[in-house]
Phi, psi and omega in degrees: 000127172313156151250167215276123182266019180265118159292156169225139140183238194259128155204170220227108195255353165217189176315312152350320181055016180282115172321103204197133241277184228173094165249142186214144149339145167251172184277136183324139149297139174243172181304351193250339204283138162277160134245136167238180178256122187264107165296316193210161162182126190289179158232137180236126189328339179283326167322289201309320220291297189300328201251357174239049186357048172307327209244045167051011129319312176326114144289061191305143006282114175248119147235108256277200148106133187205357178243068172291137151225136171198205183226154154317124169201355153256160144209117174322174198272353195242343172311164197220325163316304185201161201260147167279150218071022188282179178232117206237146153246119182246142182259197181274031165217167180204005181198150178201203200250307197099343207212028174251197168290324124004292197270315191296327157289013184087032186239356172358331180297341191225051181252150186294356234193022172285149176232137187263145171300355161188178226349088163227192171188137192301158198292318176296335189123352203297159140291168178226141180260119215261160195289020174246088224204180164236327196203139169252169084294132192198138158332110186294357161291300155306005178213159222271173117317110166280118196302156151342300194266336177315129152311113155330243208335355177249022205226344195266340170273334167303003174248006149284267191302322190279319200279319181338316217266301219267330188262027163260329169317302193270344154325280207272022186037073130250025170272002202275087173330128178098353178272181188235118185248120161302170166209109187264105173099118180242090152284206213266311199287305191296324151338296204280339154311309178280326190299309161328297179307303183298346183282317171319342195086014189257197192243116174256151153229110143263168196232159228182122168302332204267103189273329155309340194278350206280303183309307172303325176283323181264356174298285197304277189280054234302051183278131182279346166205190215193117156225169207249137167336282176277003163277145187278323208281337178265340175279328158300339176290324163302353183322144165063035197211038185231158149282297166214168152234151162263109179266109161282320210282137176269347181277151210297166171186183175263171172241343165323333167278335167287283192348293193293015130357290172294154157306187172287148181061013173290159169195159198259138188232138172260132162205038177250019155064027180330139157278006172245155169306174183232111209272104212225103175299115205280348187276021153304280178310335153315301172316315171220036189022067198264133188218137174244130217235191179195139179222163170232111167049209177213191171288185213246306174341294194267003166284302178313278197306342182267006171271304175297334173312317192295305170318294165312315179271021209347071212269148157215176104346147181254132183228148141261124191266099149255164189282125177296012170264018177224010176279337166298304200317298182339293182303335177276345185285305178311316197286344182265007211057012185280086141195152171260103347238348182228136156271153229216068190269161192278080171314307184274346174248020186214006190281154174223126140249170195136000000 
């Protein structure tokens, strides 16, 4: 039986970014497309990013959300993937062309002709709405299976934060056991960067402004060493001795201090997103043909499968489960860096519409 296509949920009507209740169309279900009822749905700095128009972009009214868990509760006449009662995950795309070179390698992330999971718009005009929400639509190509074992509530920063990590890994031959990864900053991205690195079998390093921080990477999170950024004596000591790093930190920083860090043919994969360009003496990276590289989130492919690595290694993420009557607090919370390491907000059990 059809449902209702009017949706509820947040969205952010200016720069402000103050969060605020919001009912909209969902777009027709077509033959190929699910609907879901939105369980969870992580925030991701990129949430923050959009609705306060740092990056100049903001389509108002946004409403934000790109790490969806939800169930299945429509299916077009042509789906194949999945039944209504399935348990579903949608990432930070939700359309792609299908058909460049791109989409045809498993790489749909970088097709030119991407469509985002909220403040975008479908090739017709349609707009897109985001997981702070009640009910989705989505293409059944763009949305993943949640293995079993996995927790909901846990599942929606792996299809941001986890596939960030996990596809520069698998890329870049730094999946290889025994090899050795800085993790330059430990968030949201860099946490989840070491549990990935230790499931690989490799020699974790993290590397850290924060010196308060050693204990939780090498106790908790089982990274075998630690340094802290700014001791000189200790990033020297470390000369030469990396495969790669994953620069998770997003705030401007150099990136010349990592670099003699690596071995030869060593590299740097950026994925914390700076807003100033980044100043780089290249016959550093000459000299022992050393590459600084940059990846984004993965393929619908290469998600579904780091979704199941994460089920077997049981990787989760560490989350705070908030109320969407706390999602302004979160965000404010975020903008300080105050959470270990993702919010969560509990969608289906905490939304009031009307």
């Amino acid at each position: 039986m059809e449902q209702s296509n009017i949706a509820f949920g947040l969205a952010a009507n200016d720069a402000i970014g103050v969060l605020s209740p919001f009912s909209f169309s969902l777009r027709p279900k077509g033959d190929n497309d699910i609907v879901l009822k939105i369980l969870y749905c992580g925030i991701c700095h990129t949430d923050l990013s959009v609705i306060k128009n740092e990056w100049r972009n903001a389509k108002y009214p946004v409403v934000p959300g790109h790490e969806i868990v939800g169930v299945v509760t429509e299916v077009g006449s042509n789906v194949q993937k999945f039944k209504v009662g399935d348990n579903v995950g949608v990432g930070y795309y939700i359309g792609s062309c299908l058909s460049c070179d791109d989409c045809r390698q498993d790489s749909e992330h970088y097709c030119p002709n991407l469509v985002g999971t909220f403040n975008s718009s479908y090739p017709d005009g349609t707009k897109t709405y985001g997981g702070f929400s009640d009910k989705f639509v989505v293409n059944e190509h763009f949305a993943l299976r949640i293995p079993h074992k996995l927790p909901l509530e846990k599942v929606g920063p792996l299809m941001c934060a986890g596939i960030t990590v996990y596809t520069p890994l698998k890329e870049h031959g730094l999946d290889q056991p025994g090899k050795h990864l800085g993790v330059a900053g430990l968030g949201g991205l860099g946490h989840l960067a070491v549990k990935f690195g230790k499931a690989f079998g490799l020699k974790v390093t993290v590397i850290s402004t924060s010196p308060s921080k050693e204990k939780e990477a090498t106790e908790r999170l089982g990274a075998d060493s630690f340094i802290v950024s700014q001791d000189p004596e200790q990033m020297k000591a470390a000369t030469g001795t990396m495969d790669g790093i994953l620069d998770t930190v997003s705030a401007n920083h150099s990136l010349m201090a990592l670099i003699p860090l690596l071995k030869t043919r060593g590299k740097i994969i950026t994925l914390g997103g700076m807003a100033k360009p980044a100043e780089i003496f290249l016959y550093s990276l000459m000299q022992r043909g050393k590459t600084v590289a940059g990846s984004i989130v993965g393929g619908v492919k290469g998600t579904q499968e780091m979704l199941y690595f994460a089920e077997e290694h049981n990787i989760t993420p560490d989350v705070e489960i908030v109320g969407m009557n706390e999602a302004n607090i979160a965000m404010e919370r975020l903008q300080k860096s105050d959470v270990r390491y993702r919010f969560v907000i509990d969608v289906a059990n905490t939304i009031r519409s009307g």
